[in-house]
N, C-alpha and C positions, 0 to 999 in steps of 0.2 A: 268721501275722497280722502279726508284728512288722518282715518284709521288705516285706509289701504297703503297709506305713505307710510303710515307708521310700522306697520308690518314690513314693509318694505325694506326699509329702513334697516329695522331688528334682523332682518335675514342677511342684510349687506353688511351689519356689524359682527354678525354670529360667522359668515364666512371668513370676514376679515381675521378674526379672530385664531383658524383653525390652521395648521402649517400647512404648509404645500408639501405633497407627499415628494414630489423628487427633491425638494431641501431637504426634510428629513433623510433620503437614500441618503443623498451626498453627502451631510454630516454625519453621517453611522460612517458613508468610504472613508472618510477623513478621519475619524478616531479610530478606525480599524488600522486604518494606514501610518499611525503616528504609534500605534499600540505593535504592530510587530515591524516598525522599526527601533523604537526604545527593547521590546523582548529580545533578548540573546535568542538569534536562530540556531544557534545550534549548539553540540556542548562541550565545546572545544573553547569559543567565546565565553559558556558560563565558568568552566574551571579555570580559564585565565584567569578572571575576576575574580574568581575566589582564591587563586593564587598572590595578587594582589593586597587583596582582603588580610588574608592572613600574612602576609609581609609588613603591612602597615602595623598588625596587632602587636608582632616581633618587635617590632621599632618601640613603640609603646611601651611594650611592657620594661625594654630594655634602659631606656630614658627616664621611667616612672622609679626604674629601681637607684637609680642614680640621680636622684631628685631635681630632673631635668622636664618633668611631664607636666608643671604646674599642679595646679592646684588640685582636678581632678584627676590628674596622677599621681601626688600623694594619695587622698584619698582610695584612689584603687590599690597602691602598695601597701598601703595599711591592712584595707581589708582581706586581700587576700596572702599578705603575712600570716594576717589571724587566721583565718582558715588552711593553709597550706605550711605554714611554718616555712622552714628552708625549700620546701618543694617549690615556692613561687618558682624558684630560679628553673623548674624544669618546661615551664611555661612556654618561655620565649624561645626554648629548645625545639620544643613540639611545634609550634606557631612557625620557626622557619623550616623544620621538617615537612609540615603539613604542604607549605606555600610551595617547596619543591615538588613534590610528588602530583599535585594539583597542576604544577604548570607543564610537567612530563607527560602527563593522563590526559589520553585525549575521550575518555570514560568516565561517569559520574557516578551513575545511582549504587550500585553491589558497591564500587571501588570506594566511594565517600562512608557506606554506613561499616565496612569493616574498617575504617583507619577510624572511625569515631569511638565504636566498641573498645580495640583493643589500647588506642591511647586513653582511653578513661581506664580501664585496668590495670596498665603499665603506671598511671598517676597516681592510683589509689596503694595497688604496690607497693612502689616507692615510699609512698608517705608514711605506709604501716611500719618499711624497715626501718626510719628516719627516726618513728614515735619508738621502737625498740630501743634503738642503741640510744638514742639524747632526749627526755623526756621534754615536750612541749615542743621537739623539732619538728613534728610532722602536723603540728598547727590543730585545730579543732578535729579537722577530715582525718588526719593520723593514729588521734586519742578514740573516735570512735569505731577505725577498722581497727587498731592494736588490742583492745581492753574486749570485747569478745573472743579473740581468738585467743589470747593470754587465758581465758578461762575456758578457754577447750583444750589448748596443751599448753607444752610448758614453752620456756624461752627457746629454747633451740629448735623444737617442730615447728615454731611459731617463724622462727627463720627460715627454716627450710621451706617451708607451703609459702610464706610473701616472696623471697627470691624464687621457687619457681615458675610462681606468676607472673614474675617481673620478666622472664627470662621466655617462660611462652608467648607473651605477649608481643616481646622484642620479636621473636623468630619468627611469629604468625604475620606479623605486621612488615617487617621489613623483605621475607618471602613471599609475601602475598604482593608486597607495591612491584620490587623486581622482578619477579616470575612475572605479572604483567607487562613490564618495561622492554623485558625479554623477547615475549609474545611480539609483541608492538612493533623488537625493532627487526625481527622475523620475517613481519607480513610488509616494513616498511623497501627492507632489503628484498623481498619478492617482488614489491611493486615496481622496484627501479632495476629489476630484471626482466629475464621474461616468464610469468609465471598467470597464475590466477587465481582470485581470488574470492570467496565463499560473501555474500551480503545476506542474514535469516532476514526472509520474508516478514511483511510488517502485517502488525493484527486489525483485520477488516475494521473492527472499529474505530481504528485510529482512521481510516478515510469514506468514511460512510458518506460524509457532509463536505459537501464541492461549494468552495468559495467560502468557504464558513473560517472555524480554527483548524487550518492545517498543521499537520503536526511539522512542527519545526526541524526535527531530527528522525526523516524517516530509516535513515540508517543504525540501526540499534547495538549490532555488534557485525566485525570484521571478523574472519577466520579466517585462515587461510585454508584452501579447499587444494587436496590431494590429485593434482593433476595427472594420470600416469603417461600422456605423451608430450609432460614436461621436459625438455631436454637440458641439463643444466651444461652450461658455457664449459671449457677445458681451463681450472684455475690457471692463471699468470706464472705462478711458480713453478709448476710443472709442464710447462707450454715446451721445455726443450726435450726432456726423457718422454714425454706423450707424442710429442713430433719425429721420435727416432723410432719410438714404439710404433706408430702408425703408418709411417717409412717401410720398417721392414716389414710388418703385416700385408701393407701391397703388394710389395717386390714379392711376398714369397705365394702370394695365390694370382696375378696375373701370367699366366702362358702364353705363347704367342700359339699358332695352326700347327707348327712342323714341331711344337713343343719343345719353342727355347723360352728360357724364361728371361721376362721384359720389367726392365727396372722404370716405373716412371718417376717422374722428379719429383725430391722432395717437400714434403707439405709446407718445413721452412721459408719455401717461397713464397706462401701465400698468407693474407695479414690473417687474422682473429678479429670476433665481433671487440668493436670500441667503444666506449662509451655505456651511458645507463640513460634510460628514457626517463625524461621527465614528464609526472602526468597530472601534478600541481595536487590538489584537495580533492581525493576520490569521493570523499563524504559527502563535500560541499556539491561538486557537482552531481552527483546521483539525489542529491535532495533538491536541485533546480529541474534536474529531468524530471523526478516524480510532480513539484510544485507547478511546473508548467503544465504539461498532460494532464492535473487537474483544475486549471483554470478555463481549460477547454473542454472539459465536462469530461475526461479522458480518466477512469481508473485505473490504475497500475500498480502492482506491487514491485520492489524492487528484488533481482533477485544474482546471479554473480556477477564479476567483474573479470573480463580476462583486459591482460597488461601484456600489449607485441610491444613490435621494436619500432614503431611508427603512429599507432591508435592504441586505442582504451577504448574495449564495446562494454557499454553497461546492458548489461539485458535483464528487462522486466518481461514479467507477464502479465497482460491484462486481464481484466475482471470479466465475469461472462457476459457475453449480448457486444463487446466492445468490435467494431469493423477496424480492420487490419488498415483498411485505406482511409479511414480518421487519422492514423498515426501518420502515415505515411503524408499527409497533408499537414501535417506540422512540421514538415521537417524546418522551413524553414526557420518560423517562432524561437524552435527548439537553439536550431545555431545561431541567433541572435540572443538568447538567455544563456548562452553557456560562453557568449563572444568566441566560437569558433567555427574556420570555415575550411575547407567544407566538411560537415557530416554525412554520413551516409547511416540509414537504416535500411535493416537485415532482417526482413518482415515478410516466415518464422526465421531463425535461425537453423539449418540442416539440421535434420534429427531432434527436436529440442522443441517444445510448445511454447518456447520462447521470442521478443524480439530482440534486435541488438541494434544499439544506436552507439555507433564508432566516431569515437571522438579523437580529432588528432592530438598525438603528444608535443607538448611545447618542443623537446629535445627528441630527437631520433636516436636510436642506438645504429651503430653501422654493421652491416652484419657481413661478415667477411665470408671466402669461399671456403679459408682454410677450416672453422669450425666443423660448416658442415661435411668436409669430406672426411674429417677426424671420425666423425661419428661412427659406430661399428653397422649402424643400418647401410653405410656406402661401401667399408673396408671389407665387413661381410660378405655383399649381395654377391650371390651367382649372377646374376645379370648383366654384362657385358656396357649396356649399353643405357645405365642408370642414367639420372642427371639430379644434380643437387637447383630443386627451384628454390627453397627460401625458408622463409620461416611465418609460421602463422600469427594469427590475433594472440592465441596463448602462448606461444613458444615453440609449437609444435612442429618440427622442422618435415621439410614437404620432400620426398624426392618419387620421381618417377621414371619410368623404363620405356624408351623411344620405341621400344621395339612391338611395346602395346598402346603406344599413342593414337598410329606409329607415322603420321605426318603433324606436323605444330605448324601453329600462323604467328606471329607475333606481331602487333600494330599497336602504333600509339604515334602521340606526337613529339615533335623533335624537343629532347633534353628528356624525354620520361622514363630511358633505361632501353631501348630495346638492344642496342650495341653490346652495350654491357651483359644484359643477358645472353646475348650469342656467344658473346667469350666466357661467361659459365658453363654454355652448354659443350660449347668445344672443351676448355679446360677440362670439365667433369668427364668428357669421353676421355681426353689423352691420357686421365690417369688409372682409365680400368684396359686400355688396349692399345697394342704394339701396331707399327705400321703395317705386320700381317694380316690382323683382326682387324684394323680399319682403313679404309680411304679416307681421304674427303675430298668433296670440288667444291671449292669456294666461288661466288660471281658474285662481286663488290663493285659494281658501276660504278660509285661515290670514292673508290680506288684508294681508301684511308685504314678501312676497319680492319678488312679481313687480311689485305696487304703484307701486314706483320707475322703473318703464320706463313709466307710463304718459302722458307727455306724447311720446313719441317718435313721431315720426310713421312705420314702420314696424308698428304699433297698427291694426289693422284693425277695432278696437273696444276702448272703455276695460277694463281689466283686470276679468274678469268675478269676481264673488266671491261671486254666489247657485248653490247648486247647481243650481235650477232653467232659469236662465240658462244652466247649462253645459251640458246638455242640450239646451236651444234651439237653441245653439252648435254640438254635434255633429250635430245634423237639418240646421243648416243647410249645415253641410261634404259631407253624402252629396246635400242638390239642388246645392250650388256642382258635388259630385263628376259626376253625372251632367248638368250643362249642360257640361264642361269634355270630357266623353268625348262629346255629342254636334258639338261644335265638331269636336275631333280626325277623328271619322269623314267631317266633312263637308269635311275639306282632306284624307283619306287623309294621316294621319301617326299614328306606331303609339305615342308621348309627346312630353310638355314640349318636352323637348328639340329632339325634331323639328320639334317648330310653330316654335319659337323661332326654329331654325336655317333653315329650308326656309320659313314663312310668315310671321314676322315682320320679319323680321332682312331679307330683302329690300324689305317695302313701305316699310319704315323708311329704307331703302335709294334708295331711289324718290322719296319723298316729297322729301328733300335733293338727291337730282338733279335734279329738276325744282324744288328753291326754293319747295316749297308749305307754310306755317304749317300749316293746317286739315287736323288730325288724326283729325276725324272717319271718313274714309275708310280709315284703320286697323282690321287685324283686329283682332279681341277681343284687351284684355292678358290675357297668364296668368299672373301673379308666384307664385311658391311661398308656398304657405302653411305656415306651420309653426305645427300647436295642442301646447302645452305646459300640462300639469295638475299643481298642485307636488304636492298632494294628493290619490290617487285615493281613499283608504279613504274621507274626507268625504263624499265623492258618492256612492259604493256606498252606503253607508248611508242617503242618502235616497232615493235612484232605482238601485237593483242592475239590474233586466231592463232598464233607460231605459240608462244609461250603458253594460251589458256590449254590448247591439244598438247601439249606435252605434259605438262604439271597432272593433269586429271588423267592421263593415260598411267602417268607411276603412280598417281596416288591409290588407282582405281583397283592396281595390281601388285603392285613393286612389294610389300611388305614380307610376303612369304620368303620373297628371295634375301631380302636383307636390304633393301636400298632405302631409306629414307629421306626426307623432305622437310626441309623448316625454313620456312618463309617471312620475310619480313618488310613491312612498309610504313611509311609516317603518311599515308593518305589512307584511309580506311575507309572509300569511297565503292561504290557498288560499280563504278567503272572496274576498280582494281581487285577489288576480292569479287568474282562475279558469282552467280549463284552454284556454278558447276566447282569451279573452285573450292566453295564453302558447303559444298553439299557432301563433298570427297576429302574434307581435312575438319575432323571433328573437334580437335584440342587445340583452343585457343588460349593465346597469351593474351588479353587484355590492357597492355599501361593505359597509364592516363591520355584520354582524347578530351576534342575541343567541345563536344555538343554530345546529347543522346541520340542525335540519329549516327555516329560513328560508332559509339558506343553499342548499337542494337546492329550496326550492320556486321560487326564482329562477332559479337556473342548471342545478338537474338535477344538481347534485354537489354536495359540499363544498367548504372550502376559505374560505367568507367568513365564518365563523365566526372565524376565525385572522389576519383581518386586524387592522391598529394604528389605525385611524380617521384622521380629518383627512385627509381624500381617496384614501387610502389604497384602491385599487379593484379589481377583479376584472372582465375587461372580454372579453364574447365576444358573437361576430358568427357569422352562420352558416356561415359560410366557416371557422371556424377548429374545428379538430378538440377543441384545448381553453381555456379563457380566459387570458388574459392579464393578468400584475401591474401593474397601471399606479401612477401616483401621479400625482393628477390635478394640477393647477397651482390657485395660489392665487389669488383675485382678492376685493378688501372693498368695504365699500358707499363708501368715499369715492371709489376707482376706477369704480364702475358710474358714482356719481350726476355724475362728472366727464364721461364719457362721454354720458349723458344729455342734462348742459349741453351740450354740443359739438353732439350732434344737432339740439338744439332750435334754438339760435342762429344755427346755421350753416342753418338750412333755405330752401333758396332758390324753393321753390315749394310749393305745400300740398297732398299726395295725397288721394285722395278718400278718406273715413271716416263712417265706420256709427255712428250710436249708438243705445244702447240706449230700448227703449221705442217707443210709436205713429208709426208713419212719415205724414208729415203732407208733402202736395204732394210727391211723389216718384213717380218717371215708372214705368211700370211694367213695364218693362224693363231688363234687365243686373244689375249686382250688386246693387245698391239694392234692387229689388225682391225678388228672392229673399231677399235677408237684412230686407227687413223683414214678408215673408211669414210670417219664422221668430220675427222677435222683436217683433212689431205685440202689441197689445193682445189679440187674436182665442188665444182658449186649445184652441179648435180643431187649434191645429196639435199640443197636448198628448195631442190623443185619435186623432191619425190613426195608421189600421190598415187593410193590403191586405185583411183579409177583411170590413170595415168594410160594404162592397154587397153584398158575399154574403151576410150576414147579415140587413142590411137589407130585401132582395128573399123570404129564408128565412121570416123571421116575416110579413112582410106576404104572404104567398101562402099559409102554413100559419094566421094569424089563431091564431097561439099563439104564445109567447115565454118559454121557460125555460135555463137556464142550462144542465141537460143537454142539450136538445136543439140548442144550437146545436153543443153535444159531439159527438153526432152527427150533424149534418147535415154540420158544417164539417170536423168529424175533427181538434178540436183538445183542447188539455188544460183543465181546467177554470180556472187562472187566466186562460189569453185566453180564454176563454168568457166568464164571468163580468165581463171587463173590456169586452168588445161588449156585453153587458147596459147595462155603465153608458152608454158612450156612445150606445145606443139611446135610452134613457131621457132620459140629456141633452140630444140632438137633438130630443126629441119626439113618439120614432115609435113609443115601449110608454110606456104606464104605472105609477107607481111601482108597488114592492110591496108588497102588503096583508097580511099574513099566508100563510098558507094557499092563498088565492085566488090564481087565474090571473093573468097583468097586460094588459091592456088594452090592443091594438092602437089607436093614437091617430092614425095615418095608412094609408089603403088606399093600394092598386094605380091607383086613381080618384083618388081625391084627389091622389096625387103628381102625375098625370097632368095633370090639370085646373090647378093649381100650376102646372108645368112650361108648359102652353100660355099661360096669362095672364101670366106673366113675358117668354113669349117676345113676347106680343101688346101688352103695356105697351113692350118694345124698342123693335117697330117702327113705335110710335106715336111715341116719343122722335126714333127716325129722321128720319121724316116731319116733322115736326114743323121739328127740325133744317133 
């Protein structure tokens, strides 16, 4: 018993003895942890320090020379007296040249070993000229560079080869630090533009080992990478002769239909991008993207940088075998290591085997409308009906042509830009087209926004603000829609454009050749229309089945003829965009919403949930496989209402215009007519329905009238059943409902009949008469 203790014993002392394997982990974290926080992470910290380094060495030497260093600064001015002679003094020279250039450089390894090389050649130099002209002034180092080359030439070769040493040295050494400083502040001034920027990919071996020694400075070198649809700003200086320039460049290519030429207002009105984004340490934080992604077993290399006017997408590639939805489950880690919120990844990148993790910029740049209509991609375009949307992640400025949209949504939540963006897209029209090339119907139920454009004469009616009126509005766009498709068929042309081009555009043509004023003999104008609604949820709310059948009926059609459609709402709720809606308007504007299901019921995906507001947008077109970051341009009500003056005063002829209400002596032809057909006093036009005569003919031939039965006679559902009940009723031709009881057929087959002949027989008494 007494052995088996003692064994026992021996095993409990030999355990005792042996560390506990998770103490040992923990103290390896703990010295790992104390060791790359003492390491300089990066080498921006280590040349600091050695900028330091070497400024303390300056003081030193400076103090030692001037027998202020103690004791072991005598001793060093002595000894390198003796070896350097007079050269000591160039010491303290180099020592504060070094500490500048170190603290400039945010680059070590190349940069450090050529200022080493050519300041030891410029020293030895020196010291050779020193040992020529004053014997023992170039110290020990002097006598042994001068006394070999004194016996390869004579004094004066022996001058010329040490001074041009001295002199290549200077030139290699001081072009080499500034032609970097240069570079530097190059890519510094790109980054606080809007530009992009080039990071070379880092060598596999540098991240083989996850969790181990990460390299500290996975960003090795910065370039600047040759963007070509960088678009650079219009300098400050030239902001006034570029804005008279781009003045008269519109005036002289916008026409109006009958071919007068239409001056739109000058770009003066409108501001220029302000400001320069701030995007703080591109290095530091592309070295916390990569260092996090691999603390999560996540390989990445890093690879460019583009710089907008609102983010910074750093886009790596990962390593093979790595799942796209790993990344995308770090997002948030990610914006908690980089302290910023929110980020969004962009996982690939369109076209690109890359990802892109958008980081916001401390500072915005503001990006003004006047830039982008400056640009020659706007003053250029043949397209009438361009719009300037913004500006990308790179700088790449975005615009697009309504007429191949050719209906937009815009949604987001209140303060995210979508007002704003209406008044770009309006401004961007008024200054490619005259009130003959354009209408517009404005319906602003919220009675603030669109308000201010109501004296413009591009207004094809005062800003409508009843929702009942907007309505009216869209009835009267599908008869404008269908008198505009009977025209076309009757000149054989398959749209707009072709009438334009092949039927107008020549009699217009004609007219001036032959010197004829009277324009009457003119085909029909067709000017695009454009209906813009700031708020769709208002009007769904009072007329849903009224507003959803009108919208989907021009979206379905309207485009050939020219009419367009741009919508907008701060509820992005499947009540308000419903499916037929969003199945017939493919190009969505995205601002920022409150959750991902707003976000998907708009675009079908996420992602606008994660925007930063203030136009900040999300912008996809059916052509495009995924949306696009935009940052729309700024424009305020003192710019609109500038613009507004401009139109008004400047008007040199008065387009014809519709107003609301009874049309009184108005000929009963052309647009007048139809639009006051639509908005006359007669509320008839509120109850028209194609199965309105089926119905009609149903109950008067059955001499019964119910609400199922027109269900089944007409094979409809029971709300349009029920809504031909009313309008029967309101016509005259049933009787109300009594209860219970039947309702009373109040017109026959006879009677209409009879009606119908004495109207026709009253005519042609009138005739006659006549």
């Amino acid at each position: 018993m007494s052995k088996k203790n003692t064994r026992n014993t021996k095993k409990k002392n030999t355990k005792s003895n042996v560390p506990d394997k998770d103490n040992v982990v923990n103290v390896q974290g703990i010295f790992s942890s104390i060791r790359q926080t003492i390491t300089p992470n990066n080498s921006y910290v280590k040349n600091t320090a050695l900028a330091l380094v070497f400024f303390v060495l300056f003081l030193f030497f400076v103090l030692s020379s001037i027998n202020l260093g103690g004791s072991f600064g005598n001793m060093t001015y002595s000894g390198f007296t003796y070896l350097l002679g007079y050269g000591y003094y160039l010491l303290p020279l180099l020592f504060i040249i070094q500490s500048y250039f170190y603290a400039i450089h945010k680059e070590s390894s190349s940069f450090a070993k050529t200022k080493i090389i050519f300041s030891m050649l410029l020293i030895l130099s020196v010291l050779g000229i020193l040992e020529l002209t004053i014997t023992d002034a170039g110290g020990v180092l002097g006598g042994l560079i001068s006394i070999p080359i004194l016996s390869l030439f004579d004094k004066v070769l022996s001058y010329i080869f040490l001074v041009a040493v001295a002199f290549i040295s200077l030139i290699i050494l001081f072009e080499y630090s500034f032609n970097n400083r240069t570079k530097e502040l190059e890519i510094e001034e790109d980054i606080e533009g809007d530009g992009e920027v080039k990071i070379k990919g880092i060598k596999d071996k540098e991240m083989n080992i996850v969790g181990a020694n990460i390299d500290p400075d996975p960003v090795k070198d910065i370039r600047r990478d040759a963007v070509k649809d960088n678009k650079k700003p219009i300098e400050s200086k030239d902001e006034k002769e570029m804005s008279n320039i781009n003045d008269s460049l519109i005036a002289s290519t916008t026409m109006t239909l009958s071919g007068k030429e239409y001056t739109p207002p000058p770009l003066s009105l409108l501001e220029r991008d302000k400001g320069k984004p701030e995007v703080g340490d591109i290095k530091a934080n592309a070295n916390i993207i990569k260092r996090t992604l691999q603390n999560f077993g996540v390989q990445v290399e890093m690879d460019e940088i583009s710089v907008g006017p609102s983010i910074t997408r750093y886009a790596l590639k990962p390593a093979e075998g790595v799942k796209l939805s790993k990344i995308l489950g770090l997002q948030n880690n990610l914006s908690l290591a980089l302290a910023a919120h929110p980020i969004r990844i962009e996982a690939p990148i369109p076209g690109k085997s890359l990802v892109g993790i958008e980081v916001p910029n401390s500072t915005k740049t503001m990006v003004g409308l006047g830039t982008l209509l400056a640009q020659p991609e706007y003053q250029n375009s043949p397209d009438p009906l361009l719009i300037a949307l913004g500006k990308g992640v790179s700088g790449k400025m975005y615009y697009e042509n309504l007429a191949k949209m050719p209906h937009a949504l815009i949604a987001g939540t209140t303060g995210s830009g979508k007002s704003v963006m209406i008044h770009n897209v309006v401004t961007s029209l008024l200054y490619k087209n005259s009130p003959e090339n354009l209408r517009f119907i404005f319906i602003d139920p919220k009675r603030v926004e669109l308000t201010l454009y109501n004296k413009i004469p591009h207004l094809l009616t005062p800003v409508i603000t009843d929702p009942k009126k907007a309505i009216l509005a869209l009835k009267w766009a599908g008869k404008e829609m269908s008198r505009r498709y009977d025209i076309l068929e009757k000149h054989s042309v398959q749209n707009i454009d072709s009438y334009h081009k092949n039927v107008l555009a020549p009699a217009v043509e004609e007219l001036k050749k032959n010197k004829i004023d009277d324009k009457s003999t003119l085909p029909d104008a067709m000017p695009y229309i454009v209906i813009i609604i700031d708020e769709l949820a208002d009007i769904m709310q009072a007329y849903p089945r009224e507003l959803e059948s009108g919208i989907v009926r021009l979206a379905q059609m309207s485009r050939a003829v020219g009419i367009h459609l741009i919508l907008s709402t701060q509820r992005p709720s499947v009540n308000v965009i419903t499916g037929l809606i969003k199945a017939n308007i493919p190009t969505r504007l995205a601002l920022q919403v409150a959750s991902q299901i707003d976000s998907r019921t708009i675009l079908d995906s996420r992602g606008a949930e994660e925007l930063l507001g203030s136009g900040d947008m999300l912008f996809l077109t059916g052509r495009m496989s995924s949306a696009q970051r935009v940052q729309s341009p700024n424009i305020t009500e003192t710019e609109t209402k500038k613009i507004v003056k401009y139109l008004v005063d400047n008007l040199d002829y008065i387009p014809e215009t519709i107003q609301l209400g009874p049309a009184e002596n108005q000929e009963s032809s052309g647009t007048n007519a139809i639009f006051s057909s639509a908005f006359g006093g007669d509320d008839d036009m509120d109850d028209d329905d194609d199965l309105y005569e089926d119905a009609k003919a149903a109950v008067i031939e059955a001499k019964k009238a119910s609400t199922s039965y027109l269900q089944r006679k007409l094979r409809v559902g029971y709300s349009r059943a029920a809504r031909l009940m009313d309008i029967l009723e309101k016509r005259g031709i049933i009787g109300p409902a009594d209860g219970a009881k039947p309702r009373e057929i109040l017109l026959g087959l006879s009677n209409e009949a009879e009606s119908s002949d004495t109207e026709n027989t009253s005519e042609n008494t009138n005739n006659t008469d006549n």
